[in-house]
C-alpha distance (Angstrom), angle and dihedral (degrees) to the residues before:
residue distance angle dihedral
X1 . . .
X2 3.80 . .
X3 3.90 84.0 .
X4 3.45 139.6 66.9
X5 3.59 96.0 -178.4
X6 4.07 133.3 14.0
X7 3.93 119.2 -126.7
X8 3.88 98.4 -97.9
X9 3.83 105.9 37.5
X10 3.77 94.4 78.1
X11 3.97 118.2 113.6
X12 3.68 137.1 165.0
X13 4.18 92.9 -89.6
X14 4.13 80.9 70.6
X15 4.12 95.1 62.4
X16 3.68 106.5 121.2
X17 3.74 92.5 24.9
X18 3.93 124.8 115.2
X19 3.99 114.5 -137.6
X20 3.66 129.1 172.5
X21 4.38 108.2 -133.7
X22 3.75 126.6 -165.0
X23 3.77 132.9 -162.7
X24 3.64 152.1 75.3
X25 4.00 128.6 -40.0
X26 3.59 111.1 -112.1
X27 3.86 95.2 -177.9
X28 3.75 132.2 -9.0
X29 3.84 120.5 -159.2
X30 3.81 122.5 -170.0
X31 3.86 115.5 -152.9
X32 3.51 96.9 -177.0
X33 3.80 87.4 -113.7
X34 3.42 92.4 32.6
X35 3.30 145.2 55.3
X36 3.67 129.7 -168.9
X37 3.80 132.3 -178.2
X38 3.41 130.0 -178.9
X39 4.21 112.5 -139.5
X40 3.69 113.3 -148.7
X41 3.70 131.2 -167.3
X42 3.95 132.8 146.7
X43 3.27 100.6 -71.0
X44 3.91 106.0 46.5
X45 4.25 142.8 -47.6
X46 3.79 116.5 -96.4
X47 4.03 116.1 -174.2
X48 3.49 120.7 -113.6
X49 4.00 108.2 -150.9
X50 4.29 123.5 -149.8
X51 3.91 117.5 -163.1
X52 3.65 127.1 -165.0
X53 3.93 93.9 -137.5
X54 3.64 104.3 29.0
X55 3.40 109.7 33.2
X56 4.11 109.6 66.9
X57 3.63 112.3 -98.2
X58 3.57 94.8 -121.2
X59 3.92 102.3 54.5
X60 4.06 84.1 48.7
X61 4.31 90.5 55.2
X62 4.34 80.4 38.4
X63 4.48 90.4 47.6
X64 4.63 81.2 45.9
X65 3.78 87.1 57.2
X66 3.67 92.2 52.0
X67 4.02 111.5 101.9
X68 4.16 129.8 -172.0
X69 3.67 115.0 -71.6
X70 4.23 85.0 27.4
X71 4.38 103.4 149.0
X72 3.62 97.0 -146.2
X73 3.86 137.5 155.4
X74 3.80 125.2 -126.8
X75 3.78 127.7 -164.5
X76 4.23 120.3 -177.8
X77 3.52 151.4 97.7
X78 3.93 119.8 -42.9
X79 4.04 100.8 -136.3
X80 3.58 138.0 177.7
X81 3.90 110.8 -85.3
X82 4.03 114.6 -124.6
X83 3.85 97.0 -152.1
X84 3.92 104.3 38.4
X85 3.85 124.2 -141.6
X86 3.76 103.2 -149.7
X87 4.25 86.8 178.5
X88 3.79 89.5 69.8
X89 3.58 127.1 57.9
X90 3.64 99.1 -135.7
X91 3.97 83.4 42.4
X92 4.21 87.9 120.8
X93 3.57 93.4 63.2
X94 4.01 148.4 50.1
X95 3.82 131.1 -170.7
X96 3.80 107.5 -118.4
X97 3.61 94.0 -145.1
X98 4.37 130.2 -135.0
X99 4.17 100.1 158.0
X100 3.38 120.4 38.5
X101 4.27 114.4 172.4
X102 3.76 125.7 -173.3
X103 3.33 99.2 -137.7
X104 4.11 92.9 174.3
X105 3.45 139.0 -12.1
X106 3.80 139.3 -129.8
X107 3.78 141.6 -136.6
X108 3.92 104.7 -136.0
X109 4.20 98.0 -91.3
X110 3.59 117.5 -116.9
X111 3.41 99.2 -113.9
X112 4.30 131.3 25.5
X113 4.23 109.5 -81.9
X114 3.84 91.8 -137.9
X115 3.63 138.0 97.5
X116 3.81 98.2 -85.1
X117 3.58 104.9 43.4
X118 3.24 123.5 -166.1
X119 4.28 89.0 -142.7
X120 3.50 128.8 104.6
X121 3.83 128.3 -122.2
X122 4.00 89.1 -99.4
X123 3.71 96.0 42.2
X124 3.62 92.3 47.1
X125 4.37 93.4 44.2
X126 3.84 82.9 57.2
X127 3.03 101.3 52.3
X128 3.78 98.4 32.8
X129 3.69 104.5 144.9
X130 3.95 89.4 69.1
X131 3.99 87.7 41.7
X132 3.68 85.9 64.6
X133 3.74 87.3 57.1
X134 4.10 89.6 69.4
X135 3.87 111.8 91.0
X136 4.12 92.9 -127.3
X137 3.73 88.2 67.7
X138 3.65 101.9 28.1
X139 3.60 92.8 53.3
X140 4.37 90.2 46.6
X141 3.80 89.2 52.9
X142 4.40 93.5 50.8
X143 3.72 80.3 48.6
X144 3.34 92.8 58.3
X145 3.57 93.5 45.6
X146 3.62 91.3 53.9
X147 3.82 93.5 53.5
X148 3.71 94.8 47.2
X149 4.13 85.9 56.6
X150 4.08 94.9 45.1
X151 3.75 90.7 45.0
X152 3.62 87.8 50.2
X153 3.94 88.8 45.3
X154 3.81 88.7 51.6
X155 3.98 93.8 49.7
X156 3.70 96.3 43.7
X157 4.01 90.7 51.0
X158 3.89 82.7 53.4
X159 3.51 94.0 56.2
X160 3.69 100.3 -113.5
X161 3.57 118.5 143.2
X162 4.13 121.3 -138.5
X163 4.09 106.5 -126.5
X164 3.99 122.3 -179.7
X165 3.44 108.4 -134.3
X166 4.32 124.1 -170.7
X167 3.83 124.6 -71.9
X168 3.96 82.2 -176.9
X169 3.86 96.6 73.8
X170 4.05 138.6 126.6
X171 3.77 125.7 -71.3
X172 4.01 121.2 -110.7
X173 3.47 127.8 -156.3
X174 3.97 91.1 -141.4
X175 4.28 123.3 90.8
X176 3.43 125.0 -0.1
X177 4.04 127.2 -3.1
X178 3.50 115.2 -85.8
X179 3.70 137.8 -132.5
X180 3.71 106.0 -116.2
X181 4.19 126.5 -159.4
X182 3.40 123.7 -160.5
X183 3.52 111.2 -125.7
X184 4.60 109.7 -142.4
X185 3.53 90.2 -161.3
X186 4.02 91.1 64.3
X187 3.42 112.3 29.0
X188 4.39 125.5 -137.7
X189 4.22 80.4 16.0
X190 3.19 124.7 113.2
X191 3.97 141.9 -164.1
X192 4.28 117.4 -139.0
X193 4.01 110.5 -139.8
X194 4.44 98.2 -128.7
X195 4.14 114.8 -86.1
X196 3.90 70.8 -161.6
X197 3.64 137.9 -35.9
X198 3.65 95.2 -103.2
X199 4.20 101.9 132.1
X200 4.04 95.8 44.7
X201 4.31 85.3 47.4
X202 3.59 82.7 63.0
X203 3.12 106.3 42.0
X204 4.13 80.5 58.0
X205 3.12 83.4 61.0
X206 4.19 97.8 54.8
X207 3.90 77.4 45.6
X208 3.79 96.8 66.4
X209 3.86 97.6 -118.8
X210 3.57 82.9 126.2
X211 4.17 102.6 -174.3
X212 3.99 106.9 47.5
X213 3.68 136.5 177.3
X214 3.45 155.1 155.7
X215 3.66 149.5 176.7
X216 3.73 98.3 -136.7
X217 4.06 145.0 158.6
X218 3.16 117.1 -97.0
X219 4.18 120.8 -159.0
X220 4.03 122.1 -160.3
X221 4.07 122.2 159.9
X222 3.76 92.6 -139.9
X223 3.92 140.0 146.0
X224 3.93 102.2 -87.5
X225 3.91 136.9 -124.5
X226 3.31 151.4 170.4
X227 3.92 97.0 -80.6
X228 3.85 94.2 33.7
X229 4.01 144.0 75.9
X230 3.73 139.0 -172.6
X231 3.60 84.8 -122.1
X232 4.20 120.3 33.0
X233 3.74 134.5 156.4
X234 3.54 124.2 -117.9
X235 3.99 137.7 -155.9
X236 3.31 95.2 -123.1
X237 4.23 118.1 -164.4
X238 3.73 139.3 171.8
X239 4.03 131.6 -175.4
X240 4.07 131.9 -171.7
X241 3.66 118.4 -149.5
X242 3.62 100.0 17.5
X243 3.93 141.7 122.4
X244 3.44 130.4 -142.3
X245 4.30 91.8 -86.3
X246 3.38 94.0 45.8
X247 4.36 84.9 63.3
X248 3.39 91.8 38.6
X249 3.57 99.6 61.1
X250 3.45 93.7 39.4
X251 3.90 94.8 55.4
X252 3.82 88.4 40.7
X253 3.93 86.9 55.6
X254 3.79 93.5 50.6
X255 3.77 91.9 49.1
X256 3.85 91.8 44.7
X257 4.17 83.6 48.3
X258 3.86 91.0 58.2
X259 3.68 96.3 40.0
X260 4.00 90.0 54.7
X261 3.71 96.2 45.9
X262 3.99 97.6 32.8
X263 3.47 92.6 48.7
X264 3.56 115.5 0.8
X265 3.43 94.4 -116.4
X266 3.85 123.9 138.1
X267 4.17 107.5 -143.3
X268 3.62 115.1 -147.5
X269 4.24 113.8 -127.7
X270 3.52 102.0 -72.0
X271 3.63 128.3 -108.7
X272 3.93 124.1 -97.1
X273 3.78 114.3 -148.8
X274 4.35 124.3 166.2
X275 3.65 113.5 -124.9
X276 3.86 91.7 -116.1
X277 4.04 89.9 58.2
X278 3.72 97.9 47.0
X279 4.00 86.7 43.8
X280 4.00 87.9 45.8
X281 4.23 87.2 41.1
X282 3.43 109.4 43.8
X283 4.14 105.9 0.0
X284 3.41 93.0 -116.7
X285 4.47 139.3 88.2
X286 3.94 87.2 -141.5
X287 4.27 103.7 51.6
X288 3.55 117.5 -172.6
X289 4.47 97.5 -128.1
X290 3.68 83.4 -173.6
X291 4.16 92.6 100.1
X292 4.48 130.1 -3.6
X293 2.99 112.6 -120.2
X294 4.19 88.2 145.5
X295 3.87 120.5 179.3
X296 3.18 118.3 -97.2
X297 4.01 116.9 -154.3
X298 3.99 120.1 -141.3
X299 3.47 105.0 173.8
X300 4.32 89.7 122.0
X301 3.43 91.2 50.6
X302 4.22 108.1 34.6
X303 3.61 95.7 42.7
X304 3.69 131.9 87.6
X305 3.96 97.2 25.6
X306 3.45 92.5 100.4
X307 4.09 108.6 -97.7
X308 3.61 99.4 139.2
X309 3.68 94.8 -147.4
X310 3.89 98.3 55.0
X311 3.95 84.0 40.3
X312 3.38 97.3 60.5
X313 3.55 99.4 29.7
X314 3.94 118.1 103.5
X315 3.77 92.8 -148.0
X316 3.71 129.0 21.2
X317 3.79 112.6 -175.2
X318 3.53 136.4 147.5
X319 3.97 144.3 173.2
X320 4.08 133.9 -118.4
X321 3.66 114.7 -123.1
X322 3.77 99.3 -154.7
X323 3.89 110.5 -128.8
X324 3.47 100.0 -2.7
X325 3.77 101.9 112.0
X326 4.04 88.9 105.2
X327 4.01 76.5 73.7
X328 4.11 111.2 141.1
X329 3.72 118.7 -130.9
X330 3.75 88.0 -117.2
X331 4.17 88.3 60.8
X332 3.62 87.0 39.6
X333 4.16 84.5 50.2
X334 3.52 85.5 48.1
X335 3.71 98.6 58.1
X336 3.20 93.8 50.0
X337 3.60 95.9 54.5
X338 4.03 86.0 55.7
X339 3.37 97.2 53.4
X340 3.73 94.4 53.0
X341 3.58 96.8 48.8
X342 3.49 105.3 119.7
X343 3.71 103.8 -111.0
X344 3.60 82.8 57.0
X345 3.81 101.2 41.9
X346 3.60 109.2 -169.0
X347 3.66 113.6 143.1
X348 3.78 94.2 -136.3
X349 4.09 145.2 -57.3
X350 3.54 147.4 -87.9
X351 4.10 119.8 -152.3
X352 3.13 134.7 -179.4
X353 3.82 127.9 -165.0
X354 3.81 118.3 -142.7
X355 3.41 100.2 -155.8
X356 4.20 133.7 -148.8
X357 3.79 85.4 -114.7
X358 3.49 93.5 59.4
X359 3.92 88.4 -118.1
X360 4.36 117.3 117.8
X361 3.39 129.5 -133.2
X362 3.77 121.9 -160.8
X363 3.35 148.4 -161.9
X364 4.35 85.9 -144.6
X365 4.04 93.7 35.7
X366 4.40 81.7 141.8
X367 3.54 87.7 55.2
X368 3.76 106.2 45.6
X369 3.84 133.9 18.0
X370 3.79 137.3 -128.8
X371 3.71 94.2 -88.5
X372 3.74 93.9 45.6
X373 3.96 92.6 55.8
X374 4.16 88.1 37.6
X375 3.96 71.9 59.8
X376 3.99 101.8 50.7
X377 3.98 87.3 44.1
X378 4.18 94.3 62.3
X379 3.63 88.4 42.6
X380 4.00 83.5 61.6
X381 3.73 96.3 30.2
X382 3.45 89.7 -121.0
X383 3.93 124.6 171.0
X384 3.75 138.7 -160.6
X385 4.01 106.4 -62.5
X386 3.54 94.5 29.9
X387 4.36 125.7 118.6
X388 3.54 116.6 -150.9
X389 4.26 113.9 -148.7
X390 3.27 110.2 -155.7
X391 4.25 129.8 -170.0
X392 4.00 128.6 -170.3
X393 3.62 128.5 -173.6
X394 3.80 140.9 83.5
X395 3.51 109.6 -12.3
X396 3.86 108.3 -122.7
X397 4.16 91.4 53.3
X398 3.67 99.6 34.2
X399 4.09 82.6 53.3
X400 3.79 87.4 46.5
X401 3.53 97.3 49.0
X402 4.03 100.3 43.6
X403 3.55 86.4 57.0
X404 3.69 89.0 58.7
X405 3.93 96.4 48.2
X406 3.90 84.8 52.1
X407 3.75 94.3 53.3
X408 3.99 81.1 47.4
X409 3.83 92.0 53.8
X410 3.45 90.1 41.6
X411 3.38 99.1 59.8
X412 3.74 94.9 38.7
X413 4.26 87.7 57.7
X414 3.54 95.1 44.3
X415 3.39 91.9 -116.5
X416 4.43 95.5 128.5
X417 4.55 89.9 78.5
X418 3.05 104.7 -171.5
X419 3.82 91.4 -155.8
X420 3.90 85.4 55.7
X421 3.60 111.3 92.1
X422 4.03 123.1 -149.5
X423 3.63 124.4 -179.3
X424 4.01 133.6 173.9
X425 3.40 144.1 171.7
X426 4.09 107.3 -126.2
X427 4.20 104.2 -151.5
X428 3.38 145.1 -165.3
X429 4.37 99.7 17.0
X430 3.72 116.3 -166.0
X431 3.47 106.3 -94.7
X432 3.70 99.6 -140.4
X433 3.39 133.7 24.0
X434 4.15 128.0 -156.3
X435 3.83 120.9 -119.2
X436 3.69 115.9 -152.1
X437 3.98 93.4 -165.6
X438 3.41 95.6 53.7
X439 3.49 99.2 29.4
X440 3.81 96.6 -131.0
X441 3.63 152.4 77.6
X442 4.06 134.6 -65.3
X443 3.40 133.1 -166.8
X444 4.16 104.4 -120.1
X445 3.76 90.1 -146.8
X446 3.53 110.9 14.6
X447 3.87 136.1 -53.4
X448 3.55 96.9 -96.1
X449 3.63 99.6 59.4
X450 3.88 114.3 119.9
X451 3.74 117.3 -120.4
X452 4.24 118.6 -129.0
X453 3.46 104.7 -83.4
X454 3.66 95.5 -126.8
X455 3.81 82.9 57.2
X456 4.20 107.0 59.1
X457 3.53 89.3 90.9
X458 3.46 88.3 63.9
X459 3.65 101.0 57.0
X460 3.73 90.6 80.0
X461 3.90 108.0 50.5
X462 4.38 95.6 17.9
X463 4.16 110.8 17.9
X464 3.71 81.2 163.0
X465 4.19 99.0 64.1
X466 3.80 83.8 45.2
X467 3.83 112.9 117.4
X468 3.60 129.6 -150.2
X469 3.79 123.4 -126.9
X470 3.43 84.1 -134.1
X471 4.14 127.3 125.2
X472 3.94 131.0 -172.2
X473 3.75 118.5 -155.1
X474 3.97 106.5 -127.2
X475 3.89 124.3 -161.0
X476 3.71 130.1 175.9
X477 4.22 87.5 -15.2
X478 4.15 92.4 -56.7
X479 3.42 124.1 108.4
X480 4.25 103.7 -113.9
X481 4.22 91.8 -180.0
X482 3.50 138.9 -44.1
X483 3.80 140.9 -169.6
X484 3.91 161.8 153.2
X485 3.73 155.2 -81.6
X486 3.73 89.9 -133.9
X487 4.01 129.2 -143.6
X488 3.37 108.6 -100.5
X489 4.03 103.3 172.4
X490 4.25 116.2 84.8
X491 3.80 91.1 -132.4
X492 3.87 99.2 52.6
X493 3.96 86.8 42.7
X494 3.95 94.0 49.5
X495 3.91 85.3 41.4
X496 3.74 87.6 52.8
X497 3.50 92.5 44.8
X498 3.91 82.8 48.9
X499 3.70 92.9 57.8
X500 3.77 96.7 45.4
X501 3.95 88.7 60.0
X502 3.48 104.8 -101.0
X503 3.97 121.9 136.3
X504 3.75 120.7 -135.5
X505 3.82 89.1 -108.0
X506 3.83 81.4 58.3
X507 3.65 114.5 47.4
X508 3.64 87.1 34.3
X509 3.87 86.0 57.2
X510 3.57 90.4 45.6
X511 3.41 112.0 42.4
X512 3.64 114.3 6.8
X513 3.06 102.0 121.6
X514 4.20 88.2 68.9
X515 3.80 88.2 49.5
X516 3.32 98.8 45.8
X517 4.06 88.4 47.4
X518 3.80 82.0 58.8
X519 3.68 94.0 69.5
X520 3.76 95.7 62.8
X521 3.75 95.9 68.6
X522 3.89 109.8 -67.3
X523 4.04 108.7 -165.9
X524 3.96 115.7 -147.6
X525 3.42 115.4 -84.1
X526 3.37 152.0 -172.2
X527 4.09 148.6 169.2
X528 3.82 156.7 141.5
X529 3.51 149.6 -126.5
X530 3.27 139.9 -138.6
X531 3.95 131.8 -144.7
X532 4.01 94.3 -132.7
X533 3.63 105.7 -169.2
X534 4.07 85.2 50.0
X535 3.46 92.6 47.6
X536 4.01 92.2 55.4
X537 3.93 88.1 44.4
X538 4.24 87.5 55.0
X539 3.71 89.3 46.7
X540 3.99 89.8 54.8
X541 3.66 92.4 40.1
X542 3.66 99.1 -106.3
X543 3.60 152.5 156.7
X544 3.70 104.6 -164.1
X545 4.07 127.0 59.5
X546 4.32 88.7 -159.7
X547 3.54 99.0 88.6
X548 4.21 87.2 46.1
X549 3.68 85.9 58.2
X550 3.95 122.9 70.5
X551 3.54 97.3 -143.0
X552 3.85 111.1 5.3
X553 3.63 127.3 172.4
X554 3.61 132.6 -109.8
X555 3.90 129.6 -106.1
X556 4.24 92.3 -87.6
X557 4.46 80.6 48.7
X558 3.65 97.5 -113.5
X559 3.42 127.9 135.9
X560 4.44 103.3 -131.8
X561 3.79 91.9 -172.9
X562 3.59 97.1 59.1
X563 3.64 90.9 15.0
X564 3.72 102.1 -130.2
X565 3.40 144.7 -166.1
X566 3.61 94.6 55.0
X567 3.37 150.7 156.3
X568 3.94 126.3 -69.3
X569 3.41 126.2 -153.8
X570 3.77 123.2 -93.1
X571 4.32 87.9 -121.9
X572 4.40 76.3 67.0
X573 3.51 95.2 48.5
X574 3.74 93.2 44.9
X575 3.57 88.4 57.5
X576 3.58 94.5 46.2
X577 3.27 91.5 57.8
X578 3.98 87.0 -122.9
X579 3.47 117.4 145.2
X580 4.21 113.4 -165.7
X581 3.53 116.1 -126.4
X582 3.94 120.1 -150.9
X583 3.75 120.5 -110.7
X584 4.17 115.4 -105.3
X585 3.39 113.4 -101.3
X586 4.01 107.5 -135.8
């Protein structure tokens, strides 16, 4: 090694010792009679000291040379530091240096290596491989690390068995799109990259392995966002001979096993809600549990008094903001402007202020009179200082964008901790859900989701009522993984298939290899998967998966350091047999 020591493992008990330090320069400072440079590496900055007077002459003009970013090597004596840095953990000590090699320079970075940068997201995406220098990302990537060897640790304990399944597979006309490669070898066909390795799990299954997993990348050609990538890695599980408990407390006990040993924290058993109540609750399949703030529904007490908007509404619902009735009209103004944004869509909103006198003040006082409201506030179990928000209008939107206006008010109270941890089961999913534009239905999770049991009836005279024995892990309102008892019988699976508007010709071209592997014995089955990179970025308290990835891409899914997708040569295409076709001119 060119090291003796790293940057951060220095103490007091090393005083007197000589050690040898490699790294890059952080900051240098020249005194004049001293010089000082702080060494950086990955696991912590240890100062480097210069004296007129002790140190030779010409390592001190060689240390004055040395800019930030500077990969050098530094040999001395580790000495007791006369102004102590009690923010850094080497902060008691200094290397007196006597050897100091260059052993690369540095072109001043674009942007400062520190915690606060002064870089913006593109800057810092382009030049990624000195983002990863910064301790904020640095430290989010060994967290990762850490969570991919625990989960592992939890897994192998439960006798599952990591298998590496094919990202050259077929393409599927179900989910997301998918990224397609031409294969050379057989011309006009193509191989899919995996939206997940969901039919080869099962067919581990069929195989007897019994407990699969894998910590795998994922591919889907899909509009981009904060919490999502073109290409993501999953937690990918399987078990034979199981119901749907039997995965849930498994996958509960792994996530309780990384909370404990991530964070030391001890998660209480996790909350079981169906999809209809969170929907009816909070508007939305992934709740935030970390505050109330439940729905209340007033259609038997705001309708039929003559408010056209409640009267023709098919849902009027709202929520209580608890002491917020000292509310200004210019917040109130401001809500109201949220909630009509138009990725939120409401058309407007009704308060009502409960106020310390026990009196109400409302944005429809014409409409509805002092009892009426006192009426609307028990309903909500409101008290004195409270402001009821309240939405009408079709039921599926006005759901959808309540839920937003209490994530809103959430935030704005403080009420969304990010130290607070909330995690639920979400049950019984609709199996199937109608598509106006196509005039048929899809499967909500995927097509090879059992129904409920008590349900199969009903996928001959209502496929719509049928529910899916299906479950998504929620925490802190995101969607961590989620999953399925799986059909594991040819007849339901072509029936499914059936339902989902496939013909025989075309499920059989599609997937019949899975049904066929179900005549050769399949066991019941069931499993999950988890969205990895979102799963570190809970853990850390995050919003964005970026900084969990090495090199992520940007919103448009290219990658501006090494500036891909690109084009390929026309000797590739040739051999491809892909011929470019000119855009349409409008």
């Amino acid at each position: 090694m060119l090291r003796t020591h790293t940057c951060g493992e220095l103490r007091s008990e090393h005083i007197g010792s000589t050690v040898t330090l490699t790294g890059w320069v952080q900051k240098q400072r020249d005194k004049g009679g001293v010089v000082w440079i702080d060494l950086r590496d990955r696991y912590g900055i240890t100062q480097l000291i210069f004296e007129e007077g002790v140190t030779e002459q010409s390592i001190i003009d060689q240390a004055k040379k040395v800019g930030r970013e500077f990969v050098i090597k530094a040999t001395g004596e580790v000495v007791e530091r006369y102004a102590k840095n009690d923010k850094m953990a080497t902060g008691d000590l200094e290397i007196r240096v006597n050897s100091l090699e260059v052993l690369n320079g540095s072109k001043v970075p674009p942007f400062t290596i520190e915690d606060e940068t002064d870089g913006g997201e593109d800057l810092r995406m382009k030049y990624r491989y000195l983002d990863i220098r910064r301790n904020p990302v640095r430290e989010k990537l060994q967290l990762r690390h850490t969570m991919m060897q625990k989960v592992r640790e939890y897994l192998n304990k439960e006798k599952f068995v990591e298998v590496e399944t094919p990202y050259l597979i077929k393409s599927t006309p179900e989910g997301a799109r998918d990224f397609v490669v031409p294969s050379r070898m057989n011309e006009n066909e193509f191989y899919a990259l995996p939206q997940s390795p969901q039919t080869f799990k099962q067919l581990l299954m069929v195989a007897g392995m019994d407990r699969y997993f894998q910590i795998v990348k994922c591919f889907r050609d899909e509009d981009l966002r904060a919490d999502r990538q073109p290409e993501f890695t999953q937690i990918d599980c399987e078990m034979a001979f199981v119901e749907q408990e039997d995965v849930l407390q498994t996958f509960e006990g792994m996530t309780k096993f990384l909370y404990k040993e991530m964070k030391g924290i001890e998660l209480d058993d996790f909350q079981r809600i169906s999809y209809d109540e969170a929907m009816a609750k909070y508007g939305s399949d992934k709740p935030d549990l970390r505050f109330g703030m439940e729905f209340c529904e007033l259609n038997d007490k705001a309708q039929g008094k003559g408010f056209v908007v409640f009267d023709s509404a098919e849902l009027v619902v709202g929520i209580n903001a608890e002491g917020c009735a000292n509310y200004t009209r210019k917040q109130l103004d401001g809500l109201t402007d949220f909630v009509k944004k138009p990725q939120i869509g409401a058309k407007g909103l009704v308060y009502v202020k409960y106020n310390e006198d026990g009196s109400f003040k409302s944005s429809v006082d014409k409409f509805f009179d002092q009892d009426e409201l006192k009426g609307w506030a028990e309903k909500f179990r409101a008290k004195p200082g409270d402001l009821l928000l309240i939405l009408a209008g079709e039921k599926n939107q006005t759901r959808k964008a309540l839920n937003e206006l209490r994530l809103e008010m959430g935030e704005t109270l403080g009420l969304r901790d990010k130290n607070k941890v909330a995690a639920a089961w979400v049950l019984d999913f609709p199996l199937l859900e109608w598509d106006e534009e196509t005039k048929r239905y899809h499967a909500m999770h995927h097509p090879f989701t059992a129904p409920k049991p008590e349900d199969v009836e009903k996928l001959n005279s209502d496929p719509g009522a049928v529910r899916a024995n299906a479950y998504d892990m929620v925490i802190n309102g995101v969607e961590a993984g989620g999953g399925s008892i799986r059909i594991h019988d040819r007849a339901m699976q072509a029936r499914m298939f059936e339902v989902l508007g496939f013909s025989k010709e075309e499920a059989e071209e599609q997937f019949g290899f899975l049904m066929g592997a179900f005549e050769y014995g399949a066991p019941p089955h069931g499993g999950v998967a988890f969205g990895f990179d979102r799963l570190c970025a809970i853990m850390a308290g995050e919003q964005s998966i970026r900084d969990f990835i090495a090199f992520p891409k940007n919103n448009a899914g290219r990658d501006v350091m090494i500036d891909s997708p690109s084009a390929i040569s026309m000797e590739q295409l040739n051999e491809l047999g892909i011929k470019l076709v000119e855009p349409t001119k409008s």
